[in-house]
C-alpha positions as CSV (number, residue, x, y, z in Angstrom):
1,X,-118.3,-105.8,-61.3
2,X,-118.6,-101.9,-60.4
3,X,-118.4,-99.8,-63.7
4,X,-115.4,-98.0,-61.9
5,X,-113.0,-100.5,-61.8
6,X,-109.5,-99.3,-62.0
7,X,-108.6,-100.1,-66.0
8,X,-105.2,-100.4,-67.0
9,X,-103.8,-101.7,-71.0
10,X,-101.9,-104.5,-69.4
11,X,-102.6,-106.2,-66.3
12,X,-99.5,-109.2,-65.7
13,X,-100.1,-111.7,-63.0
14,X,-96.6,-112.9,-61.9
15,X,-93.6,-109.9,-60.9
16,X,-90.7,-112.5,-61.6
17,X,-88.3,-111.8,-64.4
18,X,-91.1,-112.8,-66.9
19,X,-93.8,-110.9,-65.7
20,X,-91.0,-107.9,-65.4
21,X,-89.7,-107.7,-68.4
22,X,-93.6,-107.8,-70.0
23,X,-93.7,-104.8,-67.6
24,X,-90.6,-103.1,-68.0
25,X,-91.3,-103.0,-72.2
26,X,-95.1,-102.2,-71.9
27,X,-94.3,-99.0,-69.6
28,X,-91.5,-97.8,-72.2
29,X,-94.2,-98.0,-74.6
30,X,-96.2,-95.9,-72.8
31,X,-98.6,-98.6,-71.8
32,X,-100.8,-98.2,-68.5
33,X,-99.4,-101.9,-66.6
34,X,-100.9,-103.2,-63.4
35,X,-98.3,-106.1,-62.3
36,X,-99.7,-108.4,-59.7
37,X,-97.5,-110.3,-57.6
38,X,-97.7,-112.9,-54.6
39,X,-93.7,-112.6,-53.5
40,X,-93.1,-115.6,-53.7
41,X,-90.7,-116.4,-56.9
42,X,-89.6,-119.7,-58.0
43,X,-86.1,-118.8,-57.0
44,X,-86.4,-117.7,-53.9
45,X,-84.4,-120.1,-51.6
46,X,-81.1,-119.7,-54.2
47,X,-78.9,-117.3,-53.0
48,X,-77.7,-116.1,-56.3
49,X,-79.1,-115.9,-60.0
50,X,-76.2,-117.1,-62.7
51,X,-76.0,-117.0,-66.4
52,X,-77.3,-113.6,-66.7
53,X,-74.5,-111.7,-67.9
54,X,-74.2,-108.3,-66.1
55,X,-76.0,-109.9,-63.0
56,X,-73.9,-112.3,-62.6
57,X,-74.3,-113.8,-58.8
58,X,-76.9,-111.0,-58.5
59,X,-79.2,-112.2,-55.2
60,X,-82.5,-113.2,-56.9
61,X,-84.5,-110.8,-54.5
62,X,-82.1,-108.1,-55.3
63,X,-82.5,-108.4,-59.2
64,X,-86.2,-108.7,-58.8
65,X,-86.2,-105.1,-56.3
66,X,-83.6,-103.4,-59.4
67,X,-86.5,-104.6,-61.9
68,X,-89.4,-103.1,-60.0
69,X,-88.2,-99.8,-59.3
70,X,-87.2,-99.3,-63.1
71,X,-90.8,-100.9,-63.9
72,X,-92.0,-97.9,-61.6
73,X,-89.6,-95.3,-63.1
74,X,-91.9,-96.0,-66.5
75,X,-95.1,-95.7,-64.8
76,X,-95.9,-98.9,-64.2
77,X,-98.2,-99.9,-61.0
78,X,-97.8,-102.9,-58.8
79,X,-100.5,-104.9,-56.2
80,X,-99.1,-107.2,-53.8
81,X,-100.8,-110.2,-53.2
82,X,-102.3,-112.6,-55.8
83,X,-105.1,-113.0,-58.2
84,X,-108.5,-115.3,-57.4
85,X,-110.0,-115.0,-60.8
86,X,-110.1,-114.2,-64.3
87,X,-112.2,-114.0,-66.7
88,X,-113.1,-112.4,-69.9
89,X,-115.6,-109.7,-69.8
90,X,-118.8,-109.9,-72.9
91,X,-118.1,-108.5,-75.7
92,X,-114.4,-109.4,-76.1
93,X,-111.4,-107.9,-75.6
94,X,-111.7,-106.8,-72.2
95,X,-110.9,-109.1,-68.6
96,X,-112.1,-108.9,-65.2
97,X,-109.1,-109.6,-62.8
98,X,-110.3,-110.1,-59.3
99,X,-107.6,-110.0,-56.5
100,X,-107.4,-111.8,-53.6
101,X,-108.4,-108.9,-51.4
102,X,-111.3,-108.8,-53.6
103,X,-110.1,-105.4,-55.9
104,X,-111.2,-105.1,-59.4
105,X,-109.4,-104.3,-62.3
106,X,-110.2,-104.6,-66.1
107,X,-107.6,-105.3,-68.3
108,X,-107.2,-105.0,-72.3
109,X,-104.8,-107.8,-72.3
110,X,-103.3,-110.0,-69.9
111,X,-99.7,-111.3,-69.4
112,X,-99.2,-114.8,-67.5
113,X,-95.8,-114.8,-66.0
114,X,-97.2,-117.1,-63.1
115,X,-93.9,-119.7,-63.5
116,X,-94.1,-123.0,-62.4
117,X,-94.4,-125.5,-59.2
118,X,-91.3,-127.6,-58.7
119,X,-92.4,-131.0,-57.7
120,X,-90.2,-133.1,-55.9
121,X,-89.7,-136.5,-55.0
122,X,-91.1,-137.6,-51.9
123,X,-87.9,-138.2,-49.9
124,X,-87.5,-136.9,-46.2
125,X,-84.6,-133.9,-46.4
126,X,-85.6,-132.9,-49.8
127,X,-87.6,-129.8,-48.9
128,X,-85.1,-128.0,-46.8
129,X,-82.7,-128.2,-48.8
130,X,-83.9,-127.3,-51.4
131,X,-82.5,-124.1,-54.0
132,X,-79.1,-125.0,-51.7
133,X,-78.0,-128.4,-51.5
134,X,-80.1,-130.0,-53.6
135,X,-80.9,-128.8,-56.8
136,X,-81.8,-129.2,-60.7
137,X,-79.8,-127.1,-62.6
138,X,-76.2,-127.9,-63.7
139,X,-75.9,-124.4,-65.4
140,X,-77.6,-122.7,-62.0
141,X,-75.7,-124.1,-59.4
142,X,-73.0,-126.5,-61.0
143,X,-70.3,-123.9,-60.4
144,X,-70.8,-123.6,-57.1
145,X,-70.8,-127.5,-56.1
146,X,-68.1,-127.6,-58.6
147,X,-65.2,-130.4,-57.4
148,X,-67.7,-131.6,-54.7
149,X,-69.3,-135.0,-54.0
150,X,-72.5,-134.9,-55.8
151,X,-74.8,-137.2,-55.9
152,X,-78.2,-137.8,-58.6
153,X,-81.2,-139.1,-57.6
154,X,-82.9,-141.1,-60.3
155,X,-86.6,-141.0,-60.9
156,X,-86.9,-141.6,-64.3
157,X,-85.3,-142.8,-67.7
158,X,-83.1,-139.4,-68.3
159,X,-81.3,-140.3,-64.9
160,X,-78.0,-141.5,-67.0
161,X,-78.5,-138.4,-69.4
162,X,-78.5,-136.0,-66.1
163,X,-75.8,-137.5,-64.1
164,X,-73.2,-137.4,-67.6
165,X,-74.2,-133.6,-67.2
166,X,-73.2,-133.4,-64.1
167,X,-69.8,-135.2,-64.6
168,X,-69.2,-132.0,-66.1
169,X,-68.5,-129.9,-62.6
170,X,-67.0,-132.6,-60.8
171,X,-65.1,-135.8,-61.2
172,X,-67.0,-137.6,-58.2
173,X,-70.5,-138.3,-59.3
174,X,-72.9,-141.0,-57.9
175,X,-75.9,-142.0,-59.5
176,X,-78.8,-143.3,-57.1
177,X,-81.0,-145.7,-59.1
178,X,-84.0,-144.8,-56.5
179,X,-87.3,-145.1,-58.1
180,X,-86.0,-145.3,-62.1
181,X,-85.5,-148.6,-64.1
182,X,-82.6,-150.0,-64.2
183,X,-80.5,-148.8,-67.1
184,X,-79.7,-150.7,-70.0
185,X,-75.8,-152.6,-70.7
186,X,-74.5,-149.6,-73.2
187,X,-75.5,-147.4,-70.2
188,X,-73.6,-149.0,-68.0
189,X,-70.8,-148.6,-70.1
190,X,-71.3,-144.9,-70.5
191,X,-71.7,-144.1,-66.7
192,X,-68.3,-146.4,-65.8
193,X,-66.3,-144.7,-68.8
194,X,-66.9,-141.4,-66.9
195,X,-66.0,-143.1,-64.0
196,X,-70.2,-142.7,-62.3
197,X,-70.5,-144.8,-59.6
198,X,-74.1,-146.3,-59.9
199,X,-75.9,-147.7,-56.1
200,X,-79.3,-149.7,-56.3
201,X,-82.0,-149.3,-54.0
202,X,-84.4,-146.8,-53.2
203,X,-82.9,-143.5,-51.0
204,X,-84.8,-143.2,-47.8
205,X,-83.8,-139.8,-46.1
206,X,-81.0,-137.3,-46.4
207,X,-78.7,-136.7,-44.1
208,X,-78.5,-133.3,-42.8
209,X,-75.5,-131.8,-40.5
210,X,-75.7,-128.6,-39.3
211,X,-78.4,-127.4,-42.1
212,X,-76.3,-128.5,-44.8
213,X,-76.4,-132.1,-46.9
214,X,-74.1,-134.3,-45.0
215,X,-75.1,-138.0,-47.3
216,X,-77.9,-140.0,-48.8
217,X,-79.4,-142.9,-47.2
218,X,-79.9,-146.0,-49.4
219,X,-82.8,-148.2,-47.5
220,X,-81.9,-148.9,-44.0
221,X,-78.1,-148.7,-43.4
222,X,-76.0,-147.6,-46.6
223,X,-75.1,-143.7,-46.1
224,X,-73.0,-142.5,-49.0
225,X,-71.9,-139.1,-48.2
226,X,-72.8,-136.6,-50.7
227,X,-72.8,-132.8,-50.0
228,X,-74.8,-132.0,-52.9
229,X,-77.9,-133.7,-54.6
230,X,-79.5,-133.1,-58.3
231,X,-83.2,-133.9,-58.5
232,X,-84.9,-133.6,-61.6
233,X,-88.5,-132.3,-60.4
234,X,-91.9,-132.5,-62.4
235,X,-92.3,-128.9,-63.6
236,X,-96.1,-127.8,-63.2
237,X,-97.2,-124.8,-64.7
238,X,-99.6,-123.0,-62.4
239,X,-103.0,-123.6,-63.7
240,X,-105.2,-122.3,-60.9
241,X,-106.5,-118.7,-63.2
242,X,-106.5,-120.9,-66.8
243,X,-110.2,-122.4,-66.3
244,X,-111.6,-119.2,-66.1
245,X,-110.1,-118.1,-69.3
246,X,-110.5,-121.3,-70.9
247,X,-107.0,-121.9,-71.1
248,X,-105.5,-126.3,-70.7
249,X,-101.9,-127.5,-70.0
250,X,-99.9,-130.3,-72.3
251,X,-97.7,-132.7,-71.1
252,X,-94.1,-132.1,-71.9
253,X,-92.4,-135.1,-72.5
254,X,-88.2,-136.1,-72.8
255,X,-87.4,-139.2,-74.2
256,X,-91.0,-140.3,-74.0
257,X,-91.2,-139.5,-70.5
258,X,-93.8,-136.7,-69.1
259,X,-91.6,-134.1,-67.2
260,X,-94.1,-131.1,-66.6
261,X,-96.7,-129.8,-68.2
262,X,-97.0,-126.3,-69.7
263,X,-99.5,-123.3,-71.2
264,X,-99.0,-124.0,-74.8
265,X,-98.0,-120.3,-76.8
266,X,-96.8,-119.3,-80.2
267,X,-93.0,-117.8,-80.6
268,X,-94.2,-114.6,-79.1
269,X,-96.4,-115.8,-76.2
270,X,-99.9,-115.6,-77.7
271,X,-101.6,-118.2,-76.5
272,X,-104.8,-119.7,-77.9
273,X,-107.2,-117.6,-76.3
274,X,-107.5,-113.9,-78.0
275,X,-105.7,-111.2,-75.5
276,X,-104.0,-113.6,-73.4
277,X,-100.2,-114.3,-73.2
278,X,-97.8,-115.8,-71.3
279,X,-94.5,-116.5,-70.9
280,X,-91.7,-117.7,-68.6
281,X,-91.5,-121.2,-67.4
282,X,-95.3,-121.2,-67.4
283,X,-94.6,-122.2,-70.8
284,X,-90.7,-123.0,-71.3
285,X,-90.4,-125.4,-68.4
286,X,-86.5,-124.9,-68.7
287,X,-85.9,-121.4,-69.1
288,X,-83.4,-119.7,-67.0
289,X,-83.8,-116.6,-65.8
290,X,-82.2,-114.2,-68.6
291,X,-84.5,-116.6,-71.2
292,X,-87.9,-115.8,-68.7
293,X,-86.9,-112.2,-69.1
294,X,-86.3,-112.5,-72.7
295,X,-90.0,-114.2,-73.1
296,X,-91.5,-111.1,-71.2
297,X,-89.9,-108.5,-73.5
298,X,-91.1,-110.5,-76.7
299,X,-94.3,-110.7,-75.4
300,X,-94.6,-107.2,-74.0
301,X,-93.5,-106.2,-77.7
302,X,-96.4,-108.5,-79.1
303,X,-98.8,-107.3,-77.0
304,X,-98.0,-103.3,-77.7
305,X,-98.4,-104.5,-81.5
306,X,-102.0,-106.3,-80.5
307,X,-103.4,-102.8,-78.9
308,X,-101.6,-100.4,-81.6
309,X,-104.0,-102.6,-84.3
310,X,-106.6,-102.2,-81.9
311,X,-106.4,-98.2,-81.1
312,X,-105.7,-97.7,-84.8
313,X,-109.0,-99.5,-86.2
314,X,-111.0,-97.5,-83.1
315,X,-109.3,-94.6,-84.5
316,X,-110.4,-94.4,-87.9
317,X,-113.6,-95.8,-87.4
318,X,-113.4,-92.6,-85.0
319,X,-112.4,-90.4,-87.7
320,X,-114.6,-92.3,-90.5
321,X,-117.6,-90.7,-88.3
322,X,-116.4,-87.7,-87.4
323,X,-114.1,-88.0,-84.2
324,X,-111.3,-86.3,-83.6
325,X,-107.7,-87.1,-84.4
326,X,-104.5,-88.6,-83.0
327,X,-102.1,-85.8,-81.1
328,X,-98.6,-85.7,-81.7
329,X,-97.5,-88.9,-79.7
330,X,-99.9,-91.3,-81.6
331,X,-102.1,-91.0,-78.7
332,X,-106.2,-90.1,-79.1
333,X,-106.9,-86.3,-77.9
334,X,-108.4,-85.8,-74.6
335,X,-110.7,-83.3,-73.1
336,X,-110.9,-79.8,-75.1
337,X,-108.7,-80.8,-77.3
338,X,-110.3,-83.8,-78.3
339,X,-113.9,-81.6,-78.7
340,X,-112.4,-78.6,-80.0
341,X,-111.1,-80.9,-83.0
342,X,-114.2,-82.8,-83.6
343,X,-116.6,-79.6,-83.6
344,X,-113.8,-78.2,-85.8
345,X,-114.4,-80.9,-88.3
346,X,-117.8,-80.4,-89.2
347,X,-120.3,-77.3,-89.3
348,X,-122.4,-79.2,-87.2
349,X,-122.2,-82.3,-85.2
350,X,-125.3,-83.1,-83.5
351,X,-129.0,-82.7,-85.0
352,X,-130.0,-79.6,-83.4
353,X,-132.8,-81.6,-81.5
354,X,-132.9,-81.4,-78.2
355,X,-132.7,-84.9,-76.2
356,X,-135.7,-87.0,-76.0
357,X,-134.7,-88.4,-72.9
358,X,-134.6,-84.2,-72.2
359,X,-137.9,-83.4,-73.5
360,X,-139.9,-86.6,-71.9
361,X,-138.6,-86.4,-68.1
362,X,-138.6,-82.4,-68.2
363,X,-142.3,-81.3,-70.2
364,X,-143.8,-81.5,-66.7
365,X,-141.8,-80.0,-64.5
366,X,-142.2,-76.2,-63.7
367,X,-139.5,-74.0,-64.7
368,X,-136.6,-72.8,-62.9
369,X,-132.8,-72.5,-62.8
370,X,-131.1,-75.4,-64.8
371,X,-127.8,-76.7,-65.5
372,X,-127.2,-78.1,-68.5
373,X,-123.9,-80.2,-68.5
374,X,-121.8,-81.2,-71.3
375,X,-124.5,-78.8,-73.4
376,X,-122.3,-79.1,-76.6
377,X,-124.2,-77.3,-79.6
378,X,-126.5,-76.2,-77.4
379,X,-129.9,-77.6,-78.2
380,X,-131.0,-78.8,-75.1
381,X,-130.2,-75.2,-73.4
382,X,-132.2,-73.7,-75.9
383,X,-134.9,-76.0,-76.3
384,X,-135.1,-75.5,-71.8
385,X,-134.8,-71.4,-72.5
386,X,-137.6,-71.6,-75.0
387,X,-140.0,-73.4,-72.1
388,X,-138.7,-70.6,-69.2
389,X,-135.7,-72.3,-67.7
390,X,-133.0,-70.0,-66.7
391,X,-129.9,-71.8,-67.7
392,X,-126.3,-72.0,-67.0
393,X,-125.0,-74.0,-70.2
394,X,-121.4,-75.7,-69.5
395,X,-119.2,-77.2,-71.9
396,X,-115.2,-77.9,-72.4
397,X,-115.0,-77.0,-75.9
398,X,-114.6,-73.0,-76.8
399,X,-115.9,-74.0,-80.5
400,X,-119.0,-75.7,-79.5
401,X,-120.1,-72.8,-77.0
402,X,-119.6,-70.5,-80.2
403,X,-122.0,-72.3,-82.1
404,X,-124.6,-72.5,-79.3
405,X,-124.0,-69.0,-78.4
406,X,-125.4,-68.7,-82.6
407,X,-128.5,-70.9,-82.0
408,X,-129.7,-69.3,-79.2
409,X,-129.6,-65.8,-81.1
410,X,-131.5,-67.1,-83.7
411,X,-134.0,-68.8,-81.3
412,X,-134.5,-65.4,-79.5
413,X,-133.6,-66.9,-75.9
414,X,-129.7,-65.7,-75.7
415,X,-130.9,-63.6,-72.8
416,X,-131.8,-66.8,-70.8
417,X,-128.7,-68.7,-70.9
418,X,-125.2,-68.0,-69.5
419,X,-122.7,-69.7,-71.5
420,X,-119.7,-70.9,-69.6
421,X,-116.5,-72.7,-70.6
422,X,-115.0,-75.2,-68.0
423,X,-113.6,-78.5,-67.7
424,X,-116.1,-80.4,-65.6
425,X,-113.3,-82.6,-64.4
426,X,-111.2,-79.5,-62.6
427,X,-114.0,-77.6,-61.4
428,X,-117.5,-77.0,-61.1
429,X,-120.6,-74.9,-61.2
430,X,-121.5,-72.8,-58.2
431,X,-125.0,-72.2,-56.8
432,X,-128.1,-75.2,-56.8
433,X,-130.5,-75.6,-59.7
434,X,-133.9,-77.0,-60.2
435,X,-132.8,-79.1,-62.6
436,X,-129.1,-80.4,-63.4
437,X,-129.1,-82.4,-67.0
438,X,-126.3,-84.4,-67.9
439,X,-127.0,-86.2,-70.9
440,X,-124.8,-88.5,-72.5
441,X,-121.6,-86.8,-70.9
442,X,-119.3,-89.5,-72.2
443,X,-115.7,-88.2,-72.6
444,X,-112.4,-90.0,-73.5
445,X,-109.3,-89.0,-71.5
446,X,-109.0,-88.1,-67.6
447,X,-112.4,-87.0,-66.7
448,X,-114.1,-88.8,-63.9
449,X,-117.4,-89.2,-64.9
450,X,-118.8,-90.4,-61.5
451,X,-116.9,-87.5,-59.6
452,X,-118.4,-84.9,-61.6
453,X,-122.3,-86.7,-61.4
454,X,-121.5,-86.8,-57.4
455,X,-121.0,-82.7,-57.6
456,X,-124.2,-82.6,-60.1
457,X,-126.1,-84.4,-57.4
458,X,-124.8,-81.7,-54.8
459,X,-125.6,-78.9,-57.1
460,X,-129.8,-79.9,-56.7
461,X,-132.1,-77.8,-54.8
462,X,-134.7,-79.4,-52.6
463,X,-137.1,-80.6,-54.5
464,X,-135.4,-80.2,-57.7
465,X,-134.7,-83.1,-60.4
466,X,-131.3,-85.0,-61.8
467,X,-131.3,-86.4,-65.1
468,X,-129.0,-88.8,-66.7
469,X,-128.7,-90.1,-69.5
470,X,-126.3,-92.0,-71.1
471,X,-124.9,-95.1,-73.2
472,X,-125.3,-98.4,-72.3
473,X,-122.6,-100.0,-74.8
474,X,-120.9,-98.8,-77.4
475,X,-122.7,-98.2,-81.0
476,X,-123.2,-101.2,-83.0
477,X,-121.2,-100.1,-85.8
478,X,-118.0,-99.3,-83.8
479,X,-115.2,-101.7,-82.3
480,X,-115.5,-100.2,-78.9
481,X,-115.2,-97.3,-76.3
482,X,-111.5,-98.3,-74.8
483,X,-111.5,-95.5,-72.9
484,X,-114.7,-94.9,-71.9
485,X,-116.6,-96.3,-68.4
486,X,-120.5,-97.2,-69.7
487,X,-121.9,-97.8,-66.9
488,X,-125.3,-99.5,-66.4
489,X,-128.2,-97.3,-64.7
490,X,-128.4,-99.5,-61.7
491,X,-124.7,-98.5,-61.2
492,X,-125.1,-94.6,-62.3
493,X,-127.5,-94.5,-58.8
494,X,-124.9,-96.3,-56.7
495,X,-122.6,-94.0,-57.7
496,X,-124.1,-90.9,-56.9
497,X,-123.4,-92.0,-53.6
498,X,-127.5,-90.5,-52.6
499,X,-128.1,-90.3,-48.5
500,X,-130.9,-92.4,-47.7
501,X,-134.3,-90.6,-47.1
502,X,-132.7,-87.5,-48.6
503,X,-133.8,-88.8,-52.4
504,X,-136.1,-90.3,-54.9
505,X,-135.1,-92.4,-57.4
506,X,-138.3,-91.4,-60.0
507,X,-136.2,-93.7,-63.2
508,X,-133.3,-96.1,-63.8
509,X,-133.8,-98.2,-66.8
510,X,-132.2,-99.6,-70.4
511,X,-133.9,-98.8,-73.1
512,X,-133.7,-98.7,-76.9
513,X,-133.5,-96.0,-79.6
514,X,-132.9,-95.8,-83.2
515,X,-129.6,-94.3,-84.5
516,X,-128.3,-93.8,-87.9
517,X,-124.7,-95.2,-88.4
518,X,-121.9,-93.3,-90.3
519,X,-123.0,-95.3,-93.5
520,X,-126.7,-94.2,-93.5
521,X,-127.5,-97.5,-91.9
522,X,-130.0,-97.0,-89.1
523,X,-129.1,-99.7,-86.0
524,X,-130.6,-99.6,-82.6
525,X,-128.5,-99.2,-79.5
526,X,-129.0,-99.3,-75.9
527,X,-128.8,-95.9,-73.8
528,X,-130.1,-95.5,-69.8
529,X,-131.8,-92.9,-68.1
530,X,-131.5,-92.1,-64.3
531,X,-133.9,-89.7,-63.1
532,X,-133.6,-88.8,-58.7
533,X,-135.4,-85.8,-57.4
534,X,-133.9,-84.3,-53.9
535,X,-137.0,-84.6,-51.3
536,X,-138.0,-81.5,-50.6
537,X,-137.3,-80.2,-46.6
């Protein structure tokens, strides 16, 4: 997986009226949603959608295009095509979806609105006629076929149960025994008090006219003509992603008999594995389409709830150690505003130590121009200074670059260092250094972390030296870095993006240090270092 996958809150795999309303709530919450979709909905061959009041007779493709472009109007982001694989990523809470183009994404939760496979009985005609002349749902279609000859093919025992239903839109019903067991005396009665007409034998083809149902074929030579036929299908959730997420099926059962099988899920759609939900006929076999959409929303609702607990318990372990606050929309500060608040919080963030990443790679080298990136309180431009560097010193935050200014007074090297206030993200450093140091420039918010190492790389003279460093994973005593990309050094290099024979790579390695938690607790974490010298022409 490439450290700069594209990350969204929500990724949903499924763009039917499940998967859209997930979407549709998510992006009103101001939720960054990644809906994947095949186009291929359950519904397609119908050409209306019914019982949704409002939409009434609505053309399911044109319902579904009304959906997307109000998903979009909130921000949300679709992919065509469909999803090879997920799984979760270590550490919890995170997934790696791969499409089947082969694009990344990581997602904090996941939203299976993947529906259902209709499987029908093996009877020649069935297939094309399906979603039009034959069909499964009295409440879907029985309106439509009201008054007309319809016939019900039995294939199990809640054949009586389903033709009685269908007696409902029309007064000339005929039940086809087919494959089911012959029903029972009391049955009998039922069906002939509704005036059912029952025929034994197993149905052998359909008769098609003109692409429309023209009869059923009972064995050899019985045609009974019928122009509409209800099949009750086995409904089969689609299970080809729940492996990799550890996810199983149940049967669903009627009357003891096995109708389809479903992803199990509490009221809201949580299902048993920690991030994951679903909902739709994926698992509610018989939901219509206003109940699919229904599902999404409560599940999009649930989901919101699962990451505000999330942010908020990242936030005030945040704040517990010094971080910055929450702006005005609930959401954690970003770039200056997110530094300028934390340096504001404390006299002094950092130890006034320069790196030891810093001190180790650079002792040997002879001085020249530097860059330090991301310099903060400024130890590491002073500690450079105090050596003979010339230094151009960079940071976001006005507050820090005060403090620094301070420190390099008092160190007596003020004359040595520029001082400059930028956002790294929007614009960079002229001119080439000797050395370019970026060390641990980890920021939450927009900034693109492997853009701006690209332009450090650029900014090297011939023969001169970049130095990485940076985190590995998050500290041991926090829930996580959500917004963060910690990428591993092997990664860092790829990034850069280096021409061959142009460069060096001198380091790129893990390795361990000793930090001391908010507590007073002292915990090792993992950091990285990635040290590339320019070959000199």
């Amino acid at each position: 997986m490439s450290a700069y996958a594209d990350r969204y809150d929500v990724v949903v795999i499924g763009g039917g009226a499940a998967g859209l309303g997930g979407a549709l709530t998510l992006a009103r919450a101001r939720r960054s949603v990644l809906v994947v979709d095949g186009g291929e909905p359950r519904n397609a061959p119908a050409e209306a959608v019914h019982g949704y009041p409002g939409r009434e007779g609505t053309p399911p493709a044109e319902l579904l295009a009304a959906a997307r472009a109000e998903v979009a109007g909130y921000g949300g982001a679709f992919a065509d095509g469909t999803v090879a694989s997920v799984k979760p990523l270590p550490g919890g809470g995170r997934f790696l979806v791969v499409r089947d183009d082969g694009t990344e994404v990581v997602a904090r939760r996941l939203l299976l609105a993947t529906g259902l496979v209709d499987e029908v009985p093996e009877v020649p005609g069935i297939d094309r006629l399906w979603g039009r002349d034959v069909l499964h749902c009295p409440y879907c279609h029985g309106w439509e076929v009201r008054g007309t000859p319809i016939g019900v093919l039995a294939t199990g025992p809640l054949a009586a149960h389903q033709a009685l239903l269908w007696r409902q839109w029309s007064d000339d019903v005929t039940l086809f025994l087919h494959t089911a067991p012959e029903p029972d005396d009391e049955t009998y009665e039922r069906l002939a008090a509704r005036g059912i007409a029952v025929v034994d034998g197993e149905v052998t083809a359909l008769e098609v006219v003109d692409g429309r149902l023209a009869g059923v074929r009972v064995g050899e030579d019985l045609v009974v003509p019928r122009t509409a036929l209800a099949v009750a299908p086995r409904f089969t959730a689609r299970y080809a992603l729940l492996d990799g997420l550890g996810l199983t099926t149940a049967e669903q059962t009627m009357a003891g008999h096995v109708v389809g099988s479903y992803v199990p899920s509490d009221p809201t759609g949580a299902t048993d594995v920690p991030g994951v939900w679903v909902a739709g006929n994926a698992t509610v076999l018989t939901e219509q389409v206003i109940g699919a959409a229904a599902a999404g929303v409560r599940a999009g609702a649930a989901i919101n709830a699962d990451l505000l607990t999330e942010d908020t318990d990242a936030a005030v372990m945040a704040y517990r150690s010094g971080g910055a606050p929450q702006g005005a929309q609930g959401e954690p500060l970003g770039g200056r505003d997110f530094w300028d608040a934390r340096y504001r919080r404390s006299e002094r963030i950092w130890s006034g130590d320069p790196n030891t990443e810093l001190v180790k790679e650079v002792a040997g080298l002879t001085p020249g121009r530097a860059l330090d990136l991301g310099c903060g309180e400024g130890a590491d431009a002073v500690w450079l200074a105090g050596r003979g560097w010339e230094v151009t010193a960079v940071d976001i935050s006005p507050v820090a670059l005060e403090r620094a200014r301070a420190h390099a007074v008092d160190a007596g090297v003020a004359d040595r260092i520029d001082w400059r206030t930028a956002d790294l993200g929007a614009g960079f450093p002229a001119g080439t250094f000797d050395l370019v140091s970026a060390q641990f420039l980890h920021s939450p918010g927009e900034m693109d972390r492997e853009k701006v190492l690209r332009s450090a790389a650029a900014a090297v003279a011939p023969g001169g030296v970049l130095l990485v460093a940076g985190h590995s994973g998050g500290a041991p005593w926090e829930p996580g870095h959500a917004d963060l990309v910690l990428p591993t050094p092997a990664e860092v290099v790829a990034s850069l993006r280096l021409p061959d024979g142009e460069w060096e790579v001198l380091r790129c390695e893990d390795h361990e240090r000793v930090q001391q938690a908010p507590d007073g607790t002292r915990m090792v974490r993992t950091d990285n270092t990635v040290k590339v010298r320019r070959v000199a022409k």
